[in-house]
C-alpha positions as CSV (number, residue, x, y, z in Angstrom):
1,X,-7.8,7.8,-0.7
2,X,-9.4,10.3,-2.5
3,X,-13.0,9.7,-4.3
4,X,-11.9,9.6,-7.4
5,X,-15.9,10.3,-8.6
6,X,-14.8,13.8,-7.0
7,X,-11.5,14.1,-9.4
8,X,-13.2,13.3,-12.7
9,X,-16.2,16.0,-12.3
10,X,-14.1,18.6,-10.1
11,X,-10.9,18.1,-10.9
12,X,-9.1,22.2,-10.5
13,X,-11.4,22.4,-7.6
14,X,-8.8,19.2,-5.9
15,X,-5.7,20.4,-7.2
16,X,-6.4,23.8,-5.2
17,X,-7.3,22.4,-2.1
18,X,-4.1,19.9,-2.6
19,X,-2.1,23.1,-3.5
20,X,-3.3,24.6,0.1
21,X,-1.9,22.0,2.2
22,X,1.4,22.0,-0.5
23,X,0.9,19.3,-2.7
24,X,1.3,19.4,-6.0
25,X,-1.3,17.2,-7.9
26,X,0.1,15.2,-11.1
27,X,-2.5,16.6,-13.4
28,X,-1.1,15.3,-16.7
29,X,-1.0,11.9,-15.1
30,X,-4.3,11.8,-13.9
31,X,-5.7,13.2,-17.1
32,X,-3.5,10.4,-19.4
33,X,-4.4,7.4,-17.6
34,X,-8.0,8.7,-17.4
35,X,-7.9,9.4,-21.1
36,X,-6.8,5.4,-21.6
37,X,-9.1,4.4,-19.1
38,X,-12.3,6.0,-21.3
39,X,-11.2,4.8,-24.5
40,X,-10.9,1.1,-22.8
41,X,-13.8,1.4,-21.0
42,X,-15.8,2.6,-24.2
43,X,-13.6,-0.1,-26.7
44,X,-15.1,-2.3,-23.9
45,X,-18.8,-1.6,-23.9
46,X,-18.8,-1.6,-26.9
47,X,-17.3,-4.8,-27.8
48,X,-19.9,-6.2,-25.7
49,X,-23.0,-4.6,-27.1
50,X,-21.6,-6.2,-30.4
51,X,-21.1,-9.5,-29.1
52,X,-24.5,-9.2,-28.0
53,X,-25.8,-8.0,-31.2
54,X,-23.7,-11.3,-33.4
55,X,-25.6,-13.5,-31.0
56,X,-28.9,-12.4,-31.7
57,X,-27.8,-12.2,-35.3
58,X,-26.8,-16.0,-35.3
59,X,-29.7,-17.1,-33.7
60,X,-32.3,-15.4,-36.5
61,X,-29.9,-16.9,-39.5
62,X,-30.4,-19.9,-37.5
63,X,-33.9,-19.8,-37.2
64,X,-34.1,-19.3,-40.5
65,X,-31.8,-21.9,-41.6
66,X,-29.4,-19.5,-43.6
67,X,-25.6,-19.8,-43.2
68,X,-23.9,-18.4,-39.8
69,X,-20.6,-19.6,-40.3
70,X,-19.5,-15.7,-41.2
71,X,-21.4,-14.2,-38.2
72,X,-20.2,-16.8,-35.9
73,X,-16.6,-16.5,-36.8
74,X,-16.5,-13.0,-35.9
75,X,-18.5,-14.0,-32.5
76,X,-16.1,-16.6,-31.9
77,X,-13.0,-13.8,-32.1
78,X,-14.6,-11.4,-29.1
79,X,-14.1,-13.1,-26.3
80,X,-10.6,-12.9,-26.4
81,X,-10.3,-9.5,-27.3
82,X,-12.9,-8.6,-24.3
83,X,-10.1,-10.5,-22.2
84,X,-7.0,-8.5,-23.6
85,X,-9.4,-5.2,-22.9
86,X,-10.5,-6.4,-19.2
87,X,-6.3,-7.4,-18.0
88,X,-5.5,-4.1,-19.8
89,X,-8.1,-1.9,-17.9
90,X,-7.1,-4.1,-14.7
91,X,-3.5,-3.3,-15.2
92,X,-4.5,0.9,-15.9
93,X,-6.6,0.3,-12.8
94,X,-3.5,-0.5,-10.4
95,X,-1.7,2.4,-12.0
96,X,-4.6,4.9,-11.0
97,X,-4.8,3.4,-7.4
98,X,-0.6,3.7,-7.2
99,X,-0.9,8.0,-8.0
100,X,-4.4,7.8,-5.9
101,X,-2.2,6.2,-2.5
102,X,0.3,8.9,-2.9
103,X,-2.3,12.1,-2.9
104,X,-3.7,13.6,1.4
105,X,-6.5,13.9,2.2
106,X,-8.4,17.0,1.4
107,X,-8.3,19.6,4.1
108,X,-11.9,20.7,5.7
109,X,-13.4,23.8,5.3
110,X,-12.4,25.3,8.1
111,X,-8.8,24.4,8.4
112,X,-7.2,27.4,8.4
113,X,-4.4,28.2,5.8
114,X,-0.9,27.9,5.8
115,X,2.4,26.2,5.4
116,X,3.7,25.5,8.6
117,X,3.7,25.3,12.4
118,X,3.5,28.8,12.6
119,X,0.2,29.3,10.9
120,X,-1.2,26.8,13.5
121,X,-4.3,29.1,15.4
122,X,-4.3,28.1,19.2
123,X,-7.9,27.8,20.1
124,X,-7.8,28.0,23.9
125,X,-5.5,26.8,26.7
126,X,-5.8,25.3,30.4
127,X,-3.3,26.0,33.1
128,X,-4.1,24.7,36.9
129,X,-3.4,28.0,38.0
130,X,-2.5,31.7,37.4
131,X,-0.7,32.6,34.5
132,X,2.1,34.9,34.1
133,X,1.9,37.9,32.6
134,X,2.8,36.8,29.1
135,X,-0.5,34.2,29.9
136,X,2.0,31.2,30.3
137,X,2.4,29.4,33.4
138,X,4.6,31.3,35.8
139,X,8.2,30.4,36.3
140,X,8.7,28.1,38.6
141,X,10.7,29.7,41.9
142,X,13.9,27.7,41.0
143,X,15.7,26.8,38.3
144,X,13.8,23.6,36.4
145,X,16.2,20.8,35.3
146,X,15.0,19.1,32.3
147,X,13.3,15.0,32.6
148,X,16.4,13.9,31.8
149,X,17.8,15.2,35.2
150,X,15.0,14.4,37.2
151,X,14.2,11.0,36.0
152,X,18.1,10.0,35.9
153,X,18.1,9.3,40.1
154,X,14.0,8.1,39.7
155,X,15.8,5.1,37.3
156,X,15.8,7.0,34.0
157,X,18.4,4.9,32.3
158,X,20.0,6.1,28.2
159,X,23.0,4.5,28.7
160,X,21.6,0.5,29.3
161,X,19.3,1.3,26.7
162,X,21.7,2.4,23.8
163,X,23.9,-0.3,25.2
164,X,21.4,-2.7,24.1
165,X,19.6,-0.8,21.2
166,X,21.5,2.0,20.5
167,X,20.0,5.9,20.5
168,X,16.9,6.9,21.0
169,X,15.1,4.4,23.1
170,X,14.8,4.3,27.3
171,X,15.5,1.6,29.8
172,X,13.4,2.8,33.2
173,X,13.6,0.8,36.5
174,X,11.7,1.4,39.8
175,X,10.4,4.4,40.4
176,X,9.8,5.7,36.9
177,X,8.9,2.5,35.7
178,X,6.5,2.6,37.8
179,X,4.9,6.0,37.3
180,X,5.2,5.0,33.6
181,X,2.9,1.9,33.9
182,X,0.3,4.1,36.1
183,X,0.2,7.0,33.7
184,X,-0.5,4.0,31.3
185,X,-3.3,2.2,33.4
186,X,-4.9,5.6,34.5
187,X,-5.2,6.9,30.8
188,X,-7.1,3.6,29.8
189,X,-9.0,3.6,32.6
190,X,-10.2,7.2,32.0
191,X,-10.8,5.9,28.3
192,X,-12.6,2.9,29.1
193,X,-14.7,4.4,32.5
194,X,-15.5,8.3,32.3
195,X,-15.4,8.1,28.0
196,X,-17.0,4.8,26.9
197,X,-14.1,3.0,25.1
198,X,-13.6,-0.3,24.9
199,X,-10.8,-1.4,25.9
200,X,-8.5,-3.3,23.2
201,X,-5.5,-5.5,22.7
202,X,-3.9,-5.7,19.5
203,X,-1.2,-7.3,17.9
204,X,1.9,-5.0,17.4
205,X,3.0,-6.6,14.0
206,X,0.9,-6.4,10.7
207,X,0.7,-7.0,7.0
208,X,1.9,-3.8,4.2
209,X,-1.6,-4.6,3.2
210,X,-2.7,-2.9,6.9
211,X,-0.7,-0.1,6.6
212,X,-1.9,0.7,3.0
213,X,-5.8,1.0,4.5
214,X,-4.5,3.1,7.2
215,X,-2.5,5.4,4.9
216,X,0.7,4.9,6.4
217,X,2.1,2.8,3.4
218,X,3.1,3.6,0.6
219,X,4.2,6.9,1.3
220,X,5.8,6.5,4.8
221,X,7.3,3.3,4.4
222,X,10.9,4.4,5.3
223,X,9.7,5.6,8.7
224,X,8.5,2.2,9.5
225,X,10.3,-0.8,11.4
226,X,9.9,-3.7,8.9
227,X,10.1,-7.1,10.7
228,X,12.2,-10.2,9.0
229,X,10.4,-13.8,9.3
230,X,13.0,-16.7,10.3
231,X,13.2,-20.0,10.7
232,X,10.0,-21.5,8.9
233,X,10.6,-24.4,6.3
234,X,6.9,-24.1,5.2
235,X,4.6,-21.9,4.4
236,X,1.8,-20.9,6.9
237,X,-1.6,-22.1,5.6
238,X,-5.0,-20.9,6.4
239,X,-7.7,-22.9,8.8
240,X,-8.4,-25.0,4.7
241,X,-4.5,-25.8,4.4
242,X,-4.3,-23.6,1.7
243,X,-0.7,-22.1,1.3
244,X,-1.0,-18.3,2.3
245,X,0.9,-15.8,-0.2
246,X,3.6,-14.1,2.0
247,X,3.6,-10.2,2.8
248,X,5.7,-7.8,4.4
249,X,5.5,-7.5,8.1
250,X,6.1,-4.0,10.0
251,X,5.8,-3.1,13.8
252,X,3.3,-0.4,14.4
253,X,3.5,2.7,14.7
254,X,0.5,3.4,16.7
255,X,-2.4,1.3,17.5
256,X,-4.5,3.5,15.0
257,X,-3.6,1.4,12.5
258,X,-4.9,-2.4,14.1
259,X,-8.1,-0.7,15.8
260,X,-8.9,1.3,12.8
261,X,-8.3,-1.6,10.4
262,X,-10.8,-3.6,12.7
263,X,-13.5,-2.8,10.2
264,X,-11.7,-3.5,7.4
265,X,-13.5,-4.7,4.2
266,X,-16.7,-4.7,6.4
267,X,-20.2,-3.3,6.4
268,X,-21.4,-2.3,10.0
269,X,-25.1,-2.1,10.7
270,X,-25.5,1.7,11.1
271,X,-27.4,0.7,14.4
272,X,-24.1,-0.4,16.0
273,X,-22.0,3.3,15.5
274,X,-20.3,4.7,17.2
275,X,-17.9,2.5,17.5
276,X,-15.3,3.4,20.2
277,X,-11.7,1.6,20.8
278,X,-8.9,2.4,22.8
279,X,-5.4,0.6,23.5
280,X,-2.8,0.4,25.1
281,X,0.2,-0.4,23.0
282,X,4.2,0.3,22.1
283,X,4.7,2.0,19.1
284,X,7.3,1.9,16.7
285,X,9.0,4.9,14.4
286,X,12.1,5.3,12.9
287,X,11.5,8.7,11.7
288,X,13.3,8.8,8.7
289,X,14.9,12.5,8.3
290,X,14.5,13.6,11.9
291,X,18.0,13.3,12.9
292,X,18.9,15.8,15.1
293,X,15.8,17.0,16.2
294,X,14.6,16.4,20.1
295,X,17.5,13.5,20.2
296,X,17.8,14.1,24.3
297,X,15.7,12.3,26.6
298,X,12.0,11.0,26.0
299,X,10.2,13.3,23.2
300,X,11.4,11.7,20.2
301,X,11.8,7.9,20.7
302,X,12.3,5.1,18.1
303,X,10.2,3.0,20.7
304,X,7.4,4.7,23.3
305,X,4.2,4.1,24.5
306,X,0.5,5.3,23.6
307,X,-3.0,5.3,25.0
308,X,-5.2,5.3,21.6
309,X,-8.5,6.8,21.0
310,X,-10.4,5.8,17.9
311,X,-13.8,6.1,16.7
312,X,-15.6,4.4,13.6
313,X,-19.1,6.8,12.9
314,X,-21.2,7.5,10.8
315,X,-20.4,10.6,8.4
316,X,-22.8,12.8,9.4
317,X,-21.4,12.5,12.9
318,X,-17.6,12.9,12.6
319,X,-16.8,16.3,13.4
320,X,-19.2,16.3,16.7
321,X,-17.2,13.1,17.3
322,X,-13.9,15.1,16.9
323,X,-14.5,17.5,18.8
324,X,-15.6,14.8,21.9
325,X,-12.1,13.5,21.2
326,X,-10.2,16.5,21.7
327,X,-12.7,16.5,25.3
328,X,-11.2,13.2,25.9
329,X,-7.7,13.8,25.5
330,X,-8.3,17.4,27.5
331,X,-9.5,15.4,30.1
332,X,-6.6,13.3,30.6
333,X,-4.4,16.6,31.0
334,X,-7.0,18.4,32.8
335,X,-6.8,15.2,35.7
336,X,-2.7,15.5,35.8
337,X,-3.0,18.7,36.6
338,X,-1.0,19.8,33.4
339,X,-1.0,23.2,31.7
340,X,-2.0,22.6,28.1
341,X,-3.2,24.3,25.1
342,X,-5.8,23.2,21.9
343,X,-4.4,24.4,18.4
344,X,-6.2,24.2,15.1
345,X,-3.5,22.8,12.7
346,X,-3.3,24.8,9.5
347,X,-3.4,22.9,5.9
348,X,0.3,22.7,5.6
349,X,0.9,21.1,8.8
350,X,-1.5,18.2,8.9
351,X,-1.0,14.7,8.5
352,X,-1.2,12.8,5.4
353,X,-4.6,11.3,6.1
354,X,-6.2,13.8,7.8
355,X,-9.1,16.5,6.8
356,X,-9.0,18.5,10.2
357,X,-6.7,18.1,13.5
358,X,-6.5,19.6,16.8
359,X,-3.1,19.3,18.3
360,X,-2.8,19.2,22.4
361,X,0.6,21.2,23.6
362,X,1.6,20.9,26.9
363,X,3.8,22.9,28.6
364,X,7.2,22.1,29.2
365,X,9.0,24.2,32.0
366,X,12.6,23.3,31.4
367,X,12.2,24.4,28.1
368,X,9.9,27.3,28.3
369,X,7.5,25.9,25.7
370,X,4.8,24.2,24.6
371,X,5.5,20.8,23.1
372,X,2.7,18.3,21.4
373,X,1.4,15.7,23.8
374,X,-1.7,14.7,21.4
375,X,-3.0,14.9,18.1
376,X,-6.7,14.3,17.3
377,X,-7.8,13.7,13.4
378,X,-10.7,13.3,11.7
379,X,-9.7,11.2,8.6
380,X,-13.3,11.4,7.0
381,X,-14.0,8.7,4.5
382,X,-10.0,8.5,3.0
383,X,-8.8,5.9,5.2
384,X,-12.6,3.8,4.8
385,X,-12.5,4.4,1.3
386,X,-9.0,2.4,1.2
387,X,-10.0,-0.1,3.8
388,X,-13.6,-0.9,2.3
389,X,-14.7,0.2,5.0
390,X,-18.8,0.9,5.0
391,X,-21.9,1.0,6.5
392,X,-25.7,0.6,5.8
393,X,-28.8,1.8,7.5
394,X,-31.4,-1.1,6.7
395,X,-31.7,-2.4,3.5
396,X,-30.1,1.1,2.1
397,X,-27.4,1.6,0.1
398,X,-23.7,1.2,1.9
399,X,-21.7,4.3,2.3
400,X,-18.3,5.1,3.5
401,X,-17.3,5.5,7.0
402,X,-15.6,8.1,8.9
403,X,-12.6,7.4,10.9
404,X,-11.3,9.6,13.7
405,X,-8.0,8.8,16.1
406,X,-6.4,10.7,18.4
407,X,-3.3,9.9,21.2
408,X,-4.8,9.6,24.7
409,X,-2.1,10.1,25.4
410,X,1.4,9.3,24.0
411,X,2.9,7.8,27.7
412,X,6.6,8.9,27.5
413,X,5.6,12.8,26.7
414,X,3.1,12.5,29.4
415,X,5.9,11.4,32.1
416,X,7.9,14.2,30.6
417,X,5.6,16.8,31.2
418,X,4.6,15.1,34.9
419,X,8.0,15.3,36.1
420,X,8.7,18.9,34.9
421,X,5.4,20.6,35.9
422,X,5.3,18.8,39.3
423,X,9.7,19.1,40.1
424,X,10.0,20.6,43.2
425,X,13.3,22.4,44.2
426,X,15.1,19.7,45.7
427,X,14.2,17.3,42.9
428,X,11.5,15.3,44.3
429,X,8.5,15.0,41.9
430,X,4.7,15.6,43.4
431,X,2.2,13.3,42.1
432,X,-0.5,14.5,41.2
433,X,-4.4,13.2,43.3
434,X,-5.2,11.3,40.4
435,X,-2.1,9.4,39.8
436,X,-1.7,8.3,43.6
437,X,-4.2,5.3,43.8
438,X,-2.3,3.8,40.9
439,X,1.5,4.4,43.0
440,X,-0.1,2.8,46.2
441,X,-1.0,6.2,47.4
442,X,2.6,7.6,47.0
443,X,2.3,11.8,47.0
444,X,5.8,12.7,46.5
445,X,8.6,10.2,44.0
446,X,11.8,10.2,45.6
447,X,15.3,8.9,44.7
C-alpha cells in the first residue's frame, strides 16, 4: 500500500509515476473522501476542545456555586455526537484503505519506461559456452524436440494428470520424478548452504487476511484457488475457547506470501536484519485470462513447484539486497549449466507490488527463445506498510520494512529448460555435475 502521507502532500507527483507503469489514479475519489475525511477530522477536534472547554466551565460555576445545569446539558450531548463522528470517520477510513489496496506500487527511479515486454532492457546474459553469431547459444546439431517429447518416455505423463484434474497440471513417475525432486533438493540446498537462507516449511493454505498483506488480494482474487471448509459442526476456537470469526481460505500461490507474512504486525529488533527465508513449496494459480497462452507441457501450470527466496531488511539496505538476490538465483542457473539472461523490467511490465524487478530468462532450445525462469522484486515498504510490518533500532522510532522475493527457482521451468539444453540426439538427457550427487551419481537420464 501506498503511504498515503506521500498522496496528501504530493499528490500529481503519484498519479504520474502511476500513469508510467499504466494506471490510472482515481483522483476525484481520493480528493472526495479526503475532503470528508478533513471536515470530520476537524468537526472532531473540535468537538473535543469544546467538551474540554464545558468541563472546565462547569467546574468554575461549581466552584462558585452558580447554576451548571445549562453548561452541563450541552456537555452531556457531546459524547454521543463524538461517537456518530468516530464510526463515521471509521467507516470513511475503510473506504480510503479499499481505493488504497487497489493502487501498485510506485516504480523506482531507475526502472526504465514503458508499457510492455518489449521495453524490458536486458542487462547481461550467461551462456556455458560460445555463442552464435546472433550472441544466442548455437543450434544444437540436431533437431531439438520440445520437454514434452523428451520427458514423455522419462515418465512425463498429461494424460493421467487431466484424467484426474483436468488441463494444465503434470503427473511424473520415475525418472523425471526424480530429477524433479533433485532440482528441488539442490536449489534449497544452494539456498540454505552457499547463500545463508534458512530453510522453511510453511503451510500451503492461508486466511484472505494473508493475501491482503502480501498484495495478492483484493486485486488478484480471481487468479486464486479458494479452498471450501467441510464437515465441522463447531466453530474452531482459539487456545482461550473463544469462538474464532471464520475467513476465507486460498492455496498459495507462492510461498512469498507465508514467509513474507512471517513478520506480520511485528516490530523486529533492527539488530536481527537481514532476515533470510527460503522454501520449498507447491504453488497454486489459476490464472484467470491466460487461456491459450503456453497451454502445452510444463510452463504454465495450474499446480508447479518453487524454491523461494525472500528477504526482510532494513530500508536503507534493499536494493544492495536485490541485487544479491538476482546473484542467488544466477547462481542456481549458472550450477545447471543453463544459458540465461538478466532483464530490467520496464514500468508497464512489473508486478503489482513491486518498485524494481529483474527478470531471469533462460533459454529454451526447442523454441528458439528465451523464456522467464525467475523474477526477483524489491517490494520496498508497500507490502510492510499493509502487513504492519516494522522495525526499530533501540529505543528509536519504528519504521517500515522492506520486503524483497524472488523464485529460486520455479522447479517445473527449471526441468524444462534441463531437459532441452542438455537433449542429446538420440534423446537421452545429460545431467549436469551438479545435479548428479542428488540422482545417485546418474550422468546420462534414459528411458
Amino acid at each position: 500500500m501506498l503511504d498515503p502521507t506521500l498522496l496528501r502532500k504530493d499528490l500529481q507527483s503519484v498519479v504520474a509515476r502511476l500513469q508510467a507503469r499504466g494506471f490510472a489514479f482515481d483522483v476525484a475519489r481520493f480528493e472526495s473522501l479526503e475532503s470528508r475525511r478533513k471536515a470530520l477530522q476537524t468537526e472532531t477536534e473540535s468537538l473535543q476542545a469544546r467538551r474540554n472547554a464545558l468541563a472546565k466551565q462547569i467546574g468554575q460555576l461549581k466552584a462558585r456555586g452558580e447554576d451548571a445545569s445549562a453548561v452541563m446539558a450541552e456537555s452531556q450531548a457531546v459524547p454521543a455526537r463524538l461517537k456518530t463522528l468516530e464510526e463515521e470517520l471509521g467507516a470513511l477510513q475503510q473506504e480510503l484503505n479499499a481505493l488504497l489496496l487497489a493502487v501498485p506500487n510506485l516504480p523506482h527511479e531507475s526502472v526504465p519506461a514503458g508499457a510492455c515486454s518489449d521495453d524490458n532492457v536486458e542487462v547481461r546474459r550467461w551462456l556455458p559456452g560460445q555463442a552464435g553469431p546472433d550472441g544466442n547459444p548455437p543450434a544444437l546439431p540436431f533437431v531439438p524436440q520440445d520437454h514434452v517429447a523428451l520427458g514423455a518416455p522419462l515418465g512425463l505423463d498429461f494424460d493421467t494428470a487431466a484424467k484426474l484434474s483436468g488441463a494444465r497440471f503434470a503427473f511424473m513417475r520415475g525418472p523425471v520424478a526424480r530429477l524433479h525432486r533433485a532440482l528441488a533438493q539442490f536449489m534449497l540446498d544452494l539456498q540454505t548452504t552457499a547463500h545463508g537462507y534458512t530453510e522453511c516449511y510453511t503451510p500451503y493454505i492461508v486466511h484472505g487476511s494473508t493475501l491482503v498483506g502480501t498484495g495478492q488480494l483484493p486485486r488478484f482474487k480471481d487468479d486464486m484457488f479458494w479452498v471450501t471448509k467441510g464437515g465441522e459442526s463447531e466453530p474452531e476456537t482459539d487456545e482461550q475457547g473463544r469462538p474464532v470469526p471464520r475467513e476465507d481460505l486460498y492455496l498459495i500461490s507462492t510461498s512469498e506470501i507465508t514467509l513474507t507474512s512471517s513478520v506480520r504486525d511485528a516490530i523486529v529488533p533492527a539488530e536481527q536484519l537481514p532476515i533470510k527465508l527460503t522454501a520449498h513449496t507447491p504453488c497454486f494459480r489459476s490464472e484467470a485470462g491466460s487461456g491459450g497462452r503456453d497451454t502445452r507441457g510444463l510452463v504454465r501450470q495450474h499446480q508447479f513447484d518453487k524454491v523461494e527466496m525472500v528477504q526482510i531488511v532494513h530500508p536503507a539496505q534493499s536494493y544492495e539486497a536485490l541485487e544479491e538476490m538476482v546473484g542467488h538465483a544466477e547462481a542456481v542457473l549458472q550450477k545447471l549449466e543453463l544459458p540465461y539472461r538478466v532483464v530490467l523490467l520496464c514500468t508497464g511490465d512489473m508486478g503489482f507490488g513491486a518498485a524494481k524487478t529483474y527478470d531471469l530468462e533462460v533459454w529454451l532450445p526447442a523454441q528458439d527463445t528465451w523464456r522467464e525462469i525467475s523474477s526477483v522484486s524489491n517490494c520496498e515498504a508497500f507490502q510492510a506498510r499493509r502487513m504492519q510490518a516494522r522495525t526499530r533500532a533501540g529505543q528509536g522510532k519504528p519504521e517500515y520494512l522492506h520486503t524483497l522475493n524472488g523464485s529460486g527457482l520455479a522447479v517445473g521451468r527449471a526441468l524444462v529448460a534441463v531437459l532441452e539444453n542438455h537433449q542429446q540426439a538420440d534423446g537421452s538427457i545429460r545431467v549436469p555435475a551438479a545435479l548428479q550427487p542428488y540422482l545417485g551419481g546418474q550422468a546420462v537420464l534414459k528411458a
